[in-house]
matplotlib code that plots the C-alpha trace (Angstrom):
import matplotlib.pyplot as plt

x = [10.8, 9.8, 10.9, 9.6, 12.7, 12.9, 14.1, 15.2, 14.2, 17.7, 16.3, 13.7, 15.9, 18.5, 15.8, 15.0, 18.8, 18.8, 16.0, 16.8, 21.0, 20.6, 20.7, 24.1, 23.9, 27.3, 26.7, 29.2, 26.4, 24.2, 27.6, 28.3, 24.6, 24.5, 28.3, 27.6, 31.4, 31.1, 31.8, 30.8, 33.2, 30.9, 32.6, 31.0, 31.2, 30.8, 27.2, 26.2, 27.8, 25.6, 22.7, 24.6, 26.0, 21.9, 21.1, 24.3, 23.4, 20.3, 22.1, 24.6, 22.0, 19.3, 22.3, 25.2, 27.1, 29.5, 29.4, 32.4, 31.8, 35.0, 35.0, 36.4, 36.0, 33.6, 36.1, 38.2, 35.3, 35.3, 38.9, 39.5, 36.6, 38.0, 41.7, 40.9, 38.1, 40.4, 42.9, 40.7, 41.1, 37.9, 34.9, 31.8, 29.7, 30.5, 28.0, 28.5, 26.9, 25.1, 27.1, 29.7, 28.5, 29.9, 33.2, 31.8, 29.9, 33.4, 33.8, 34.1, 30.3, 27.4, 23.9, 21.4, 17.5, 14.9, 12.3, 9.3, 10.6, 11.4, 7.8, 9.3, 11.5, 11.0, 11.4, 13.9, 16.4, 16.0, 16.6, 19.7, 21.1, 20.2, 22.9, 22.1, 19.3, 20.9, 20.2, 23.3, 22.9, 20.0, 19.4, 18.5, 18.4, 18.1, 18.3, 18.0, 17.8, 13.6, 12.7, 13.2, 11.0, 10.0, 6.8, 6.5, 7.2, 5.9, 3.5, 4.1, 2.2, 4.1, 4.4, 3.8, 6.0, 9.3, 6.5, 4.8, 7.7, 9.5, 5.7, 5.7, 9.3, 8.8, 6.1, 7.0, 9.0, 12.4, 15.5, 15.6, 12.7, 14.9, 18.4, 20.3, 23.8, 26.0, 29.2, 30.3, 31.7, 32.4, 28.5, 26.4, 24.7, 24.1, 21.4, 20.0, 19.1, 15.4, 15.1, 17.2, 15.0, 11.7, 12.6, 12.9, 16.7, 18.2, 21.9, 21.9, 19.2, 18.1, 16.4, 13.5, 15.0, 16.3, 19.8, 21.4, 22.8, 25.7, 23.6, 23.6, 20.1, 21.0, 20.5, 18.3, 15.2, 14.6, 18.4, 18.1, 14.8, 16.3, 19.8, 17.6, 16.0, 19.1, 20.1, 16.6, 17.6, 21.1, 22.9, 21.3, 18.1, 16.3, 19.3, 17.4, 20.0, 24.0, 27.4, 28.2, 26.6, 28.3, 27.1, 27.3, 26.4, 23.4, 22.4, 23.5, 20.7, 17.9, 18.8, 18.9, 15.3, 17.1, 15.4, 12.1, 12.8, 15.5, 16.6, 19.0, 19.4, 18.3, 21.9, 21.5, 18.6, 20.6, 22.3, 19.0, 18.4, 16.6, 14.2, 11.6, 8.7, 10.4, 8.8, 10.2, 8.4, 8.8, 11.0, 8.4, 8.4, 10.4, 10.0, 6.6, 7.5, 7.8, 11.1, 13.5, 16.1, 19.4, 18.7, 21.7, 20.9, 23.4, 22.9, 24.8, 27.1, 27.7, 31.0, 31.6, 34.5, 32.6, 33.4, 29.9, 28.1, 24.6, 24.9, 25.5, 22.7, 21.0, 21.9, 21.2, 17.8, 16.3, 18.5, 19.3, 16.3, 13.3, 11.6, 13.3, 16.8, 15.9, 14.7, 17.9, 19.8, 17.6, 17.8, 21.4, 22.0, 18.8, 18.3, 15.2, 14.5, 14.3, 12.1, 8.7, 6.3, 9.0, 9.7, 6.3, 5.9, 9.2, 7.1, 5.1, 7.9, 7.3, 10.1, 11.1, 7.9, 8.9, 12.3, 10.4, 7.9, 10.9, 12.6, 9.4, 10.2, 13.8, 16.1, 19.3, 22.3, 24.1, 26.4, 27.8, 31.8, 31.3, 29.0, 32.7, 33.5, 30.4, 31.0, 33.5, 32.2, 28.0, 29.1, 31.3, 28.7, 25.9, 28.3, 28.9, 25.6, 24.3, 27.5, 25.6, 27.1, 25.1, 22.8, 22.2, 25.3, 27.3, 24.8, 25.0, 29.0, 29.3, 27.0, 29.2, 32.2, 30.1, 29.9, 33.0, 34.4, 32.0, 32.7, 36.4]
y = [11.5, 9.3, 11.1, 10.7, 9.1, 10.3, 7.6, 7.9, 5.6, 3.9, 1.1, 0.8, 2.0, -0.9, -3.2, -1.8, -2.2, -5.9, -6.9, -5.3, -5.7, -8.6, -6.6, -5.7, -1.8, 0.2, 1.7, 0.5, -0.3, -2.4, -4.0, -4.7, -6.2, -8.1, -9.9, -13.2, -13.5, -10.9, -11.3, -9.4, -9.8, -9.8, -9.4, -10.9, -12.8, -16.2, -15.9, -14.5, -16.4, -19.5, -16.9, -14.8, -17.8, -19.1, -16.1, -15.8, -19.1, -18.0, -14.5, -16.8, -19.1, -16.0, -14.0, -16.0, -13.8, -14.7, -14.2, -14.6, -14.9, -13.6, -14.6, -12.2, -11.6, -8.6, -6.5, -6.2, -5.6, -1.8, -1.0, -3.0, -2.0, 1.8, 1.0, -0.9, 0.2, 3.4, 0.8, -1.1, -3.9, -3.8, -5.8, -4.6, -5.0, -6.0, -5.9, -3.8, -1.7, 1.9, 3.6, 3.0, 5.3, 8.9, 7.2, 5.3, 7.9, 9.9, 7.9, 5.1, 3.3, 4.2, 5.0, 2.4, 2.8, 0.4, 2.0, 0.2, -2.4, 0.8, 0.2, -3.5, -2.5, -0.8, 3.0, 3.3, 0.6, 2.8, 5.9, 4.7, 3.9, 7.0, 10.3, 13.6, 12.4, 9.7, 5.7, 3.7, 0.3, -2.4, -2.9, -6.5, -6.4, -4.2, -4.1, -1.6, -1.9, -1.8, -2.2, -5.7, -6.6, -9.8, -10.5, -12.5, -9.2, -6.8, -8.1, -8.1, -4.9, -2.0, 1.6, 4.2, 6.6, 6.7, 7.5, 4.2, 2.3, 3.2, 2.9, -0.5, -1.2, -0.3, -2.1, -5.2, -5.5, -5.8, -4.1, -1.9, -0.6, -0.3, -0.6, 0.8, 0.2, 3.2, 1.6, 2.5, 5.9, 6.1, 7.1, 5.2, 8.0, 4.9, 3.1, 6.3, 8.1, 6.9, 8.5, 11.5, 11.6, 11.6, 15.2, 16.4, 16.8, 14.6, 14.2, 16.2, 17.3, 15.4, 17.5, 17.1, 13.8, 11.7, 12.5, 13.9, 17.4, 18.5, 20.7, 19.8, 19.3, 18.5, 22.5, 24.2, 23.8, 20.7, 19.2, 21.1, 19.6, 16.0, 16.8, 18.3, 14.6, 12.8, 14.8, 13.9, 10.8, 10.4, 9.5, 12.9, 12.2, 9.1, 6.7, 5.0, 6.0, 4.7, 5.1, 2.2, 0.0, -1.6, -4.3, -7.4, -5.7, -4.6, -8.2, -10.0, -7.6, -7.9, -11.5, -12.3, -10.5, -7.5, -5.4, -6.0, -3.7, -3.0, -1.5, -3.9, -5.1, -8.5, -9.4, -10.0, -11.8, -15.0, -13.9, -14.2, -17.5, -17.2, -15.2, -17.7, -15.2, -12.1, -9.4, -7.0, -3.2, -0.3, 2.2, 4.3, 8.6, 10.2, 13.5, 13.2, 12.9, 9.3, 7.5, 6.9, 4.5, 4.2, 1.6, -0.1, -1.7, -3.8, -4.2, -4.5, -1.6, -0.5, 0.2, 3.3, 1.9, -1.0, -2.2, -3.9, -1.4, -2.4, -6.3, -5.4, -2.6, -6.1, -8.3, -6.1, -5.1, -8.3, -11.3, -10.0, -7.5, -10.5, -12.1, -15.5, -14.2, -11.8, -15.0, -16.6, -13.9, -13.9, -17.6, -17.4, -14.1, -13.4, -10.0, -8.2, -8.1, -5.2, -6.4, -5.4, -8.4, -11.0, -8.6, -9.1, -12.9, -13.3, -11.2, -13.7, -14.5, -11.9, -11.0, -10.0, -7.9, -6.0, -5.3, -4.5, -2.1, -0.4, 0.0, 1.2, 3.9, 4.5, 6.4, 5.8, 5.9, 8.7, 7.7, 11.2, 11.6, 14.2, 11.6, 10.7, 14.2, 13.4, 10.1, 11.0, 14.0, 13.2, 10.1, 12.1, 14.3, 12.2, 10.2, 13.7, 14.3, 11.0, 11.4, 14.9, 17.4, 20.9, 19.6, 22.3, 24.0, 20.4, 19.7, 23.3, 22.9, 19.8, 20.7, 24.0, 21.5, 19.2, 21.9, 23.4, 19.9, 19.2, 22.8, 22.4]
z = [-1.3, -4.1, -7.6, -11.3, -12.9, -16.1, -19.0, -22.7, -25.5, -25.6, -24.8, -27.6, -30.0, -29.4, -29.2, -33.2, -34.0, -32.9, -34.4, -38.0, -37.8, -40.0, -43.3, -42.3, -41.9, -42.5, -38.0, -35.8, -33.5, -36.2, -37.1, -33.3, -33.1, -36.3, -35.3, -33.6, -32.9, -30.0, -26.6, -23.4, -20.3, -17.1, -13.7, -11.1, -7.5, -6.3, -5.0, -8.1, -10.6, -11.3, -11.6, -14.4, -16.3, -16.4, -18.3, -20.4, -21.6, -23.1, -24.2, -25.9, -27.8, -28.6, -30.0, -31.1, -29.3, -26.3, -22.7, -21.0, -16.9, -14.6, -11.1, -8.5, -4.8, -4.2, -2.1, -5.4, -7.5, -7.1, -7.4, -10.0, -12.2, -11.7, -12.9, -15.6, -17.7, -18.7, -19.7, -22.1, -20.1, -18.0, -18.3, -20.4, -17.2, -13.8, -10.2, -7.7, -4.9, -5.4, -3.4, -5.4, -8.2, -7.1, -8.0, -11.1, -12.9, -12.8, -16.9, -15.7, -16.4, -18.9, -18.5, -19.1, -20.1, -18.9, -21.3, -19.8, -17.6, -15.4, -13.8, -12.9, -9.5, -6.4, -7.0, -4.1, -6.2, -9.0, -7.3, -5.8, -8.8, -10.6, -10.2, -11.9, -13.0, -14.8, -14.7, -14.2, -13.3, -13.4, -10.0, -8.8, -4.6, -1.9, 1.6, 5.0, 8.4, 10.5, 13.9, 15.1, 18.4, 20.4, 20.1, 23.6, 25.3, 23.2, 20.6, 16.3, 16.6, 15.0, 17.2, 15.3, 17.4, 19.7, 22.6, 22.0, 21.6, 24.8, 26.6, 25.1, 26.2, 30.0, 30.3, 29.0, 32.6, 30.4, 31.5, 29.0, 26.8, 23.7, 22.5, 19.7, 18.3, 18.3, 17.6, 21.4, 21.4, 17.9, 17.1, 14.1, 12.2, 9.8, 12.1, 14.1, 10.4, 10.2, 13.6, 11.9, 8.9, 11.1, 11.9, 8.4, 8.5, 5.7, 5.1, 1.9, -0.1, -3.0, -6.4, -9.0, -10.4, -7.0, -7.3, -4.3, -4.2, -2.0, 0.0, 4.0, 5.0, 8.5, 9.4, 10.5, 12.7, 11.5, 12.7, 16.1, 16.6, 16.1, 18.4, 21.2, 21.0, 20.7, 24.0, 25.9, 25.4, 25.9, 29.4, 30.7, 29.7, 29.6, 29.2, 26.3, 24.1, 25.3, 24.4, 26.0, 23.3, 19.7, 17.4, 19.7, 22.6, 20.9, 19.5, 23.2, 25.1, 22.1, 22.2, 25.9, 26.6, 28.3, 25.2, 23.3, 20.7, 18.5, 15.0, 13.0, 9.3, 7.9, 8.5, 12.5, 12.3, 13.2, 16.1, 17.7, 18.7, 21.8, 21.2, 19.6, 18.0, 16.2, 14.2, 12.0, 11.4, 9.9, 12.2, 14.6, 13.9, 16.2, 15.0, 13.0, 9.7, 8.0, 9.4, 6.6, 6.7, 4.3, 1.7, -0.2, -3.6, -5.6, -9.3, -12.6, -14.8, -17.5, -18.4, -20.6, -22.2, -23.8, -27.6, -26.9, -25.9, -27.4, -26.9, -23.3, -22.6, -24.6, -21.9, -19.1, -19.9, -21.3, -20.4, -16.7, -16.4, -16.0, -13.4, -14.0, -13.8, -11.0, -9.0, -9.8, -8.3, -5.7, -4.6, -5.3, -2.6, -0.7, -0.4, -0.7, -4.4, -6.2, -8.8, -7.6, -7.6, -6.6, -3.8, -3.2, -3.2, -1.0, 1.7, 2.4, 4.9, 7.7, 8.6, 5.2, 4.8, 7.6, 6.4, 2.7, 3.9, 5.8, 2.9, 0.5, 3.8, 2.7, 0.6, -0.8, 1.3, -0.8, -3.4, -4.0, -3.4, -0.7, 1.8, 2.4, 4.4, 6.6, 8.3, 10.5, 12.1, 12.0, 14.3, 16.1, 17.3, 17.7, 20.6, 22.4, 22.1, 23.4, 25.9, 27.2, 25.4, 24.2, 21.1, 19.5, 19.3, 19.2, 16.1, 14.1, 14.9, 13.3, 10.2, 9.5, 9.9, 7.0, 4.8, 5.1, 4.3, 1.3, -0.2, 0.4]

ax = plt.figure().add_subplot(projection="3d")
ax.plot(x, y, z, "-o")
ax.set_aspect("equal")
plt.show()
């Protein structure tokens, strides 16, 4: 599901403008360049503040421009960023999440151009932060969830399918051969979608350039195929698969031994103190296709209501858009980084490989306004189906349902 991403030469041309300003041109943007009295308001959080203010510092004494550095907590970020950049009042660029950007791209942030530092990041970061074919934010980390399993039951060898995963499981002499957190009744389509994708049967369908469309792809053959598992393997089937199973439930029977295998984010890693050899894998094909896992990637915007446009497309690309500032951010908030070869030299950790080749798997969770009508009734009917109710005509209800909801 990897996509070409097409990019301007925006980039390039601002890098022109900077380096020939100096002649004083009568363009607002040669002016903006040229004035070393400028100042760019960056919005960011506590964890990433000392990394930002490193390369600010050598914005600041490259360009004699100014970088003003605003802390604020993360939850606010969003909000905030959306009720003040129409005022004028918002920052020139602030971080933030990917799926924030249905919201964003409203008028509210720019397009940026990487020109040829594009090659620099994981194609899944920059997919995520592209919509209609559009780039929108640098990105700088990423993360997803992979199969997590104890290697003193059932080895550091990855299963290539469901089948040799529950095999695996049962005979390891563990309680249970697997166990997966479905929020209790509520359902987690979040955590079961690399199983999902493995069937062909995507939340919506993405086009030519990455960006996701508001076309269901959970229809079909392809979404029958995976309910009619979910079923199998539901509390009338094998009982792999439980209702009766949420977030610390999950982590206490992984932890404990009572399950060798499990599928969890970086984030739950330390919950597992017991178990004293872990290994972390790509998530095994349950439908034959190539499991593909949400991916979240937080980055840097653009706002569209900067007076600094160019310095700050400046500051993004080259000042924040390197391997030294990358690592910053990186040792300041580590998260899998997007920026391909650190990525790379951070995986000679293990456990991060695995969560890194999981998400070279992935796709972006969709960022698109209408992934906000599907929540509620995808989880919805995976529980009932788990619970034992008819897949296939629990699934095509609730896909109708989704896009009745996302046309509406």
């Amino acid at each position: 599901m990897r996509k070409q991403i097409a990019l301007g030469a925006l980039a390039l041309t601002a890098a022109v403008v900077l380096a020939g300003c100096a002649g004083g041109g009568s363009s607002d943007s040669g002016d903006e360049a040229a004035d070393s009295s400028a100042e760019l308001v960056v919005w960011t959080d506590e964890e990433r503040q000392t990394a930002v203010k490193d390369a600010a510092k050598a914005f600041e004494e490259e360009t004699g421009a100014t970088v003003k550095i605003v802390k604020k907590n993360f939850e606010d970020l969003r909000n905030d960023f959306i009720a003040q950049v129409p005022t004028g009042e918002g920052p020139d660029i602030t971080v933030g999440a990917h799926d924030w950007l249905g919201a964003l791209a409203a008028g509210v942030v720019d397009t940026i151009d990487l020109g040829d530092k594009a090659s620099e990041f994981e194609s899944v970061a920059l997919e995520a932060m592209t919509y209609d074919g559009q780039l929108y934010a640098l990105p700088y980390s990423l993360e997803t969830i992979a199969l997590v399993q104890n290697v003193d039951l059932v080895g550091a060898e990855a299963p290539a399918t469901w089948d040799e995963m529950i095999q695996k499981g049962v005979a390891s002499g563990a309680e249970r051969p697997f166990v997966i957190n479905t929020a209790g009744e509520t359902g987690d389509g979040y955590t079961m979608y690399g199983f999902q994708t493995s069937f062909g049967a995507p939340v919506f369908v993405q086009d030519a350039s990455g960006s996701y469309t508001t076309d269901v792809g959970m229809g079909g053959a392809a979404g029958e195929a995976f309910a009619t598992w979910l079923g199998a393997n539901g509390t009338a089937g094998t009982g792999c698969i439980s209702t009766t199973v949420d977030y610390d439930i999950n982590n206490e029977l992984f932890n404990s031994g009572q399950a060798p295998y499990t599928i969890q984010g970086p984030w739950a890693i330390s919950a597992y103190t017991d178990v004293a050899n872990i290994a972390v894998n790509p998530i095994p094909s349950a439908g034959g296709e190539t499991a593909a896992p949400f991916v979240g990637v937080q980055g840097f915007y653009l706002s569209s209501q900067s007076k600094n446009a160019l310095l700050a497309q400046e500051f993004l690309v080259n000042y924040l858009g390197t391997e030294e500032a990358q690592r910053a951010l990186y040792e300041a908030d580590p998260r899998i980084p997007a920026w391909s070869t650190l990525a790379t030299e951070v995986s000679s950790d293990p456990i991060i490989a695995g969560f890194l080749a999981s998400a070279q798997n992935g796709v972006p969770m969709p960022s698109i306004p209408e992934m906000g009508s599907v929540w509620d009734l995808w989880n919805a009917a995976q529980s009932q189906i788990i619970s034992g109710a008819d897949p296939v005509s629990t699934w095509n209800t609730m896909v109708q349902d989704v896009q009745t909801a996302v046309e509406g």
